[in-house]
C-alpha positions as CSV (number, residue, x, y, z in Angstrom):
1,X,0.0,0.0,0.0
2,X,2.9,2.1,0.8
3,X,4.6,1.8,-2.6
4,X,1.2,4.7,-3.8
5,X,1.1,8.0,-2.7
6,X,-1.3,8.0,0.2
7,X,-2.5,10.8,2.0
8,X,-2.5,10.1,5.9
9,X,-2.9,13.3,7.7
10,X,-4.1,17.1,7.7
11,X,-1.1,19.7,7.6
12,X,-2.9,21.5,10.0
13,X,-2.9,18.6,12.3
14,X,1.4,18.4,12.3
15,X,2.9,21.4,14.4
16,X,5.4,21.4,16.3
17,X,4.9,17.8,18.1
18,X,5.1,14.2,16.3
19,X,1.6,12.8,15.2
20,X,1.7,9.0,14.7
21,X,0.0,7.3,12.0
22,X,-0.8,3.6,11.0
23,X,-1.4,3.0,6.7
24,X,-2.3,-0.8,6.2
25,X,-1.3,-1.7,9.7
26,X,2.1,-0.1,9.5
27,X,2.5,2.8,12.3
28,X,4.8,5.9,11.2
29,X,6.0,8.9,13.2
30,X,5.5,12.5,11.5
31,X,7.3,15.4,12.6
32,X,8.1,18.5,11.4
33,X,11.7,20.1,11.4
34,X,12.7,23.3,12.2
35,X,12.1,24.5,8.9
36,X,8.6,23.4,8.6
37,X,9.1,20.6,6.3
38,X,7.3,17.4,7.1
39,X,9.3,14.1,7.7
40,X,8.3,10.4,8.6
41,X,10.1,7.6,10.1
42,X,8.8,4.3,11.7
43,X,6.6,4.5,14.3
44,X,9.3,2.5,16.7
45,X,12.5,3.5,17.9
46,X,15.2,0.5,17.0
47,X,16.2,0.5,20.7
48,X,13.7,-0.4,22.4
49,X,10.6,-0.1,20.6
50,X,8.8,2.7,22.1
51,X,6.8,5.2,19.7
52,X,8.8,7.7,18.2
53,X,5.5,9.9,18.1
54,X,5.4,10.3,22.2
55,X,9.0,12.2,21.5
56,X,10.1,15.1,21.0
57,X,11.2,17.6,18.0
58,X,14.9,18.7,18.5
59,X,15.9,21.1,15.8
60,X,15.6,18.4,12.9
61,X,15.5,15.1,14.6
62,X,12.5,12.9,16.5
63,X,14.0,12.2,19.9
64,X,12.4,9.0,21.4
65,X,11.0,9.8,24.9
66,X,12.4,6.8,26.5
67,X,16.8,6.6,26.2
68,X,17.0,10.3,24.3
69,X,18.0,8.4,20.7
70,X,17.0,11.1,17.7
71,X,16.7,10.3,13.9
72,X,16.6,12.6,11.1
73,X,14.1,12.8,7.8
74,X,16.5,9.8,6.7
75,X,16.1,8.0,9.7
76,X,19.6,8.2,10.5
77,X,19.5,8.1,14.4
78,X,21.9,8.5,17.1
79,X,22.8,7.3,20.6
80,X,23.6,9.9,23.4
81,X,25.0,6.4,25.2
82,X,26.6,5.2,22.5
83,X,27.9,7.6,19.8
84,X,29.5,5.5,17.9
85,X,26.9,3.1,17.2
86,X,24.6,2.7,14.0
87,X,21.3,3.1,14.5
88,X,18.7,3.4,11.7
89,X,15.4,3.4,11.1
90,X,12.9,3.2,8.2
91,X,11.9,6.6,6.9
92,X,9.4,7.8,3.9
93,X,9.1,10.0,1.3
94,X,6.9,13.0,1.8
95,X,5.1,15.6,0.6
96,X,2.2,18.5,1.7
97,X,-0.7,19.3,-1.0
98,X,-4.0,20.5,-0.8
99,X,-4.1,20.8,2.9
100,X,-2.9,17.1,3.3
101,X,0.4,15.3,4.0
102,X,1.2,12.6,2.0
103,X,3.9,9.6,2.4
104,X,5.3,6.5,0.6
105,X,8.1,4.0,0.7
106,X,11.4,5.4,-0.6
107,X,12.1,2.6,-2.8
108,X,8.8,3.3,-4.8
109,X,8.6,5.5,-8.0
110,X,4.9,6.1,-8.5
111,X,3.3,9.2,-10.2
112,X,2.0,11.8,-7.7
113,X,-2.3,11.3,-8.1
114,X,-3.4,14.5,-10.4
115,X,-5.8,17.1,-8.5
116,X,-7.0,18.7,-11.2
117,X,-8.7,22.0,-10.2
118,X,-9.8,23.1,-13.6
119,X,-11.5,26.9,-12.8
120,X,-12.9,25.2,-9.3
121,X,-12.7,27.3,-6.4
122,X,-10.8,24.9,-3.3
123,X,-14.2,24.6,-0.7
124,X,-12.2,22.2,2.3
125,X,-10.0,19.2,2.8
126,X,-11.7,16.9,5.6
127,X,-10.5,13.4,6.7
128,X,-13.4,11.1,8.4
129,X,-12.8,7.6,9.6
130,X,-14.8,4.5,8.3
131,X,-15.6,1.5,10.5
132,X,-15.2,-0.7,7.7
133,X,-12.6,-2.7,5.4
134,X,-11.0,-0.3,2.1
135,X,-13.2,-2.4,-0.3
136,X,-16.8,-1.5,1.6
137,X,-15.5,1.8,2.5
138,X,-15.3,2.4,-1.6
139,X,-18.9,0.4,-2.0
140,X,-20.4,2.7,0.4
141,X,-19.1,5.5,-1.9
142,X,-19.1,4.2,-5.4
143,X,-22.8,2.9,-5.7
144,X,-25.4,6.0,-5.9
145,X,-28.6,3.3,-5.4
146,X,-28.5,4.6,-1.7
147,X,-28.5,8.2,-2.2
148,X,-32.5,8.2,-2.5
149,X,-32.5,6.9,1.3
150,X,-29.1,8.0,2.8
151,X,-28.6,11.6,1.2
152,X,-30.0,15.3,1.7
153,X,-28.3,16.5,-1.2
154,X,-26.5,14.5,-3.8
155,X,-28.8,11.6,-5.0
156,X,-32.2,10.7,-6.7
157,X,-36.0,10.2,-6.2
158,X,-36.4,7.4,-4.5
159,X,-40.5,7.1,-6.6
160,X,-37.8,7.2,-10.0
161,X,-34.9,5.7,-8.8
162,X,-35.7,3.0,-12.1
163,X,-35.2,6.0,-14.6
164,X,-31.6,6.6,-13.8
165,X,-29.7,5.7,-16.1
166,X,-26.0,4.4,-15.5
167,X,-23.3,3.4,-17.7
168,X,-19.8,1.9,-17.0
169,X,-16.8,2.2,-19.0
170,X,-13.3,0.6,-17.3
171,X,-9.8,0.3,-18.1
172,X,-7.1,-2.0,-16.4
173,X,-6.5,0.9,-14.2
174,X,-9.8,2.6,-13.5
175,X,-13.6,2.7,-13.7
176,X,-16.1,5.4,-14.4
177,X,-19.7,5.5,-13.5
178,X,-21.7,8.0,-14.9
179,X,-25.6,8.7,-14.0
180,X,-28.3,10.7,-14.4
181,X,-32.1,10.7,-13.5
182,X,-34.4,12.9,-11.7
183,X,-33.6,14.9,-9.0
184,X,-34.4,14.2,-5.1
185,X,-36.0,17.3,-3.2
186,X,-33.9,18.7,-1.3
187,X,-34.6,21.8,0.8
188,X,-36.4,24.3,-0.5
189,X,-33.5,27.2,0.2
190,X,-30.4,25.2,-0.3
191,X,-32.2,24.6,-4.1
192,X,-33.3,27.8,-4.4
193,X,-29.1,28.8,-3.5
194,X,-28.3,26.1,-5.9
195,X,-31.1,27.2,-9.1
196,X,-32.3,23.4,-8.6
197,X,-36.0,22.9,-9.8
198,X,-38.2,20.0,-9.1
199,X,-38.0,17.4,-11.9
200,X,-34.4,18.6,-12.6
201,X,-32.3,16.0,-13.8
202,X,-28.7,15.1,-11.2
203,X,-26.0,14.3,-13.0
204,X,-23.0,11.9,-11.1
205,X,-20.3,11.3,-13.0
206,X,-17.2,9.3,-11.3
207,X,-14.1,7.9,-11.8
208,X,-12.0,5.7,-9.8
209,X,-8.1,5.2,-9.9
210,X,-5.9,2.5,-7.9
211,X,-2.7,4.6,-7.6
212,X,-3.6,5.2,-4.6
213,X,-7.3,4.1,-4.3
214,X,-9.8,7.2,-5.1
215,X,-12.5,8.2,-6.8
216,X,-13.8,11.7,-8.6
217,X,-16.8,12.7,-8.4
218,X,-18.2,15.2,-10.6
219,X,-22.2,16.2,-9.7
220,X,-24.1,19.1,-11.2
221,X,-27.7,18.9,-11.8
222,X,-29.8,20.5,-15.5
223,X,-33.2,20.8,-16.6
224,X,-34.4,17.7,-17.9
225,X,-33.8,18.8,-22.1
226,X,-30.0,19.9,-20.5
227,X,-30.7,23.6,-21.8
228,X,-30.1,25.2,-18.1
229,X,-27.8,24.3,-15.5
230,X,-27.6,24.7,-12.2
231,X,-25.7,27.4,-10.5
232,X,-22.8,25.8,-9.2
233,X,-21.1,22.4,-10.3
234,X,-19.5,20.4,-6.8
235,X,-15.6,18.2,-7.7
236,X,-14.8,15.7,-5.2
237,X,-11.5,13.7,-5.0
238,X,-12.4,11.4,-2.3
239,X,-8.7,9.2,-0.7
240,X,-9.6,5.8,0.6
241,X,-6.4,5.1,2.9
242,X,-6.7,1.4,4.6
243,X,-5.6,1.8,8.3
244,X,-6.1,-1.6,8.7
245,X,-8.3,-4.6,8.0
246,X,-11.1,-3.4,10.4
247,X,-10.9,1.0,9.4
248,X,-10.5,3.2,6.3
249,X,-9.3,7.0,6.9
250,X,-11.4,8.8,3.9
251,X,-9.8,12.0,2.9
252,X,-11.9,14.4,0.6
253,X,-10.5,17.4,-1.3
254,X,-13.8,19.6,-2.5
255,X,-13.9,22.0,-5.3
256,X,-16.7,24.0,-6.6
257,X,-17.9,26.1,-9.6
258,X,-20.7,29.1,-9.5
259,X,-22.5,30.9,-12.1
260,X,-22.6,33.3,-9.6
261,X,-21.1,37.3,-10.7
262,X,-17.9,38.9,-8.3
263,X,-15.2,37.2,-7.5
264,X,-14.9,33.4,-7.7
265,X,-18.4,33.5,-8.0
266,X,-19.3,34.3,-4.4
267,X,-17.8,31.0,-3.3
268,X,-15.6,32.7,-0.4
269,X,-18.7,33.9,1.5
270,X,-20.6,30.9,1.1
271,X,-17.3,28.3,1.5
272,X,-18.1,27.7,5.8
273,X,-21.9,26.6,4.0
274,X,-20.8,24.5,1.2
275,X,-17.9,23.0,3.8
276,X,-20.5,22.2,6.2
277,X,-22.9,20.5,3.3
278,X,-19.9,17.8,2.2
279,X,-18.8,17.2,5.6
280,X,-22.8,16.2,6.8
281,X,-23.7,14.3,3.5
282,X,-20.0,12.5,4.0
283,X,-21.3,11.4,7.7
284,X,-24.1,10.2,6.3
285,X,-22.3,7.6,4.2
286,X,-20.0,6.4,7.1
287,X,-22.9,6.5,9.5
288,X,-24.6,3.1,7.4
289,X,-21.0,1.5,7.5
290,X,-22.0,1.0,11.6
291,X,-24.9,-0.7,11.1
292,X,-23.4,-4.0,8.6
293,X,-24.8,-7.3,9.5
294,X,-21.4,-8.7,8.0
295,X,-18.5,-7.2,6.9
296,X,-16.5,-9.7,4.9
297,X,-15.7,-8.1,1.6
298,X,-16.1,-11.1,-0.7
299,X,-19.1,-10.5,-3.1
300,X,-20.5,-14.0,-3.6
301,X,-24.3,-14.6,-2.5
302,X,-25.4,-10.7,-2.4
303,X,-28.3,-9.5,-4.5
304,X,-26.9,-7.5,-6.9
305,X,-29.1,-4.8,-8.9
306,X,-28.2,-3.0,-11.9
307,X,-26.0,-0.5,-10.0
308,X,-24.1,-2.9,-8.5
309,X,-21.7,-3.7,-11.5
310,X,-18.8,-1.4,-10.1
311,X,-18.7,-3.5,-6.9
312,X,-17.0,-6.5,-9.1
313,X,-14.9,-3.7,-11.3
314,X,-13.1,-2.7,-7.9
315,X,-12.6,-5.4,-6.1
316,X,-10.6,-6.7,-8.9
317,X,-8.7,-3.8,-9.2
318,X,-7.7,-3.0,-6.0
319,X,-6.9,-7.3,-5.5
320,X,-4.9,-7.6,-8.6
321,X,-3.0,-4.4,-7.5
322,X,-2.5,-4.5,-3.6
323,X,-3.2,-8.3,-2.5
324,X,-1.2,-10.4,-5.2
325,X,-2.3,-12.2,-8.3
326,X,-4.5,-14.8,-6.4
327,X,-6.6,-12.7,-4.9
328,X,-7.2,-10.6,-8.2
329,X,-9.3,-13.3,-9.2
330,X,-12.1,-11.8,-8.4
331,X,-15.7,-12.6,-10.5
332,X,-17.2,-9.7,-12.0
333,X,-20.5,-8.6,-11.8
């Protein structure tokens, strides 16, 4: 997992003590040195095994709290008992972006996921935790069948939910899910705010990459001939990072677009609004991912309906790419 680009932490959450981490069950230590820049090692001095991220920052190093032994950004550590004696540790390559910190192994050579912000104005960067395995972390946001029942905003009309139409088109590297079909109501000012009408059409368009797992989301809504548009268009990259077999850390970078006239279309004053929208509509996806009767992620004996396809299209992906060739054998739907 560590071999991809994965975002594991809000910048603003790194200061000036060491935050510890854990991606796919492996715990790092992040720390900042004196110039700002972010820095990872393992979460586990070599000595005796005590979290580096109870220490403390000296100038450039992570001192562990326990026998005073500091590493740098290399993990090249150091004995105050001992000064002549090798100690190391594994360290990561990092990097800050959109409000997050990002890490991977050093050995790895993997491109750097694209953000592309295309005329969107930047809304937030929030991080939630899912109580749930990476692969029903991505069901939960991949499928739109539940946003009749689940979602306020984003979703469909539960009485039309058969109109939608959905179409899949995959590579060996990522699927897309597009959709569109009649509008849910949604409340009456936030539509008014929006220039949504009853009977509008929503539009959900998504695609999702492996390198490292996320998805895109694209969601705008028209009138149902597609001659008006609503007044602002939402981008979502949503980051599903696997802290272990049992929780998924979701990361979501939001963008929007308005119709609106002045400057970025009136976005600034209405960003703590729109913010507050993605983070509620995101709690209402991880809120079902309590309530699972089972959460084995295999796929065999569900009832599967028409929007169910993607379920099978990344559960092969992320097995052929992250659990070995045996477990990419995964049956498509």
């Amino acid at each position: 997992m560590l071999d991809h680009w994965q975002p594991v932490l809000l910048s603003r959450r790194l200061r000036d003590k060491p935050v510890g981490v854990t991606v796919a069950g492996e715990q790092v230590a992040l720390f900042r040195t004196s110039d700002g820049a972010a820095a990872a090692v393992a979460d586990a001095c070599p000595h005796r095994h005590l979290k580096l991220s109870v220490g403390t920052v000296v100038g450039d190093r992570l001192q562990c709290k326990y026998h005073g032994w500091t590493f740098d950004a290399c993990g090249n550590g150091e004995s105050p008992a001992a000064p002549k004696m090798t100690a190391c540790t594994t360290s990561y390559d990092v990097r800050e972006a959109h409000g997050l910190v990002w890490l991977k192994s050093r050995t790895s050579t993997p491109a750097f996921p694209a953000i592309n912000e295309d005329g969107f104005f930047p809304i937030c960067t929030l991080e939630h935790a899912v109580p749930a395995p990476l692969e029903l972390a991505v069901d939960n946001f991949n499928e739109i069948e539940h946003s009749a029942t689940v979602h306020d905003t984003f979703g469909y009309d539960l009485d039309r939910l058969h109109e939608v139409q959905v179409r899949f088109e995959s590579t060996e590297d990522s699927v897309r899910v597009i959709n569109a079909g009649p509008t849910k109501r949604i409340n009456r000012v936030f539509a008014w705010f929006l220039g949504i009408r009853k009977g509008d059409t929503f539009h959900d368009d998504w695609t999702t990459r492996f390198s490292p797992v996320h998805s895109v989301f694209d969601h705008w809504w028209t009138s149902p001939d597609g001659t008006r548009e609503s007044m602002l268009r939402w981008r979502l990259y949503v980051f599903f990072v696997p802290q272990d077999d049992k929780t998924t850390r979701v990361f979501s970078v939001t963008f929007a677009k308005s119709r609106y006239p002045g400057p970025a279309g009136g976005l600034r004053l209405a960003r703590w609004l729109l913010r507050r929208e993605i983070d509620r509509e995101i709690r209402s996806d991880v809120s079902m991912l309590y309530h699972m009767a089972d959460y084995g992620t295999g796929i065999d004996g569900l009832k599967l309906s028409r929007f169910d396809k993607v379920l099978g299209l990344t559960r092969e992906r992320i097995a052929r790419i992250y659990r070995g060739p045996s477990a990419g054998r995964v049956a498509l739907v």
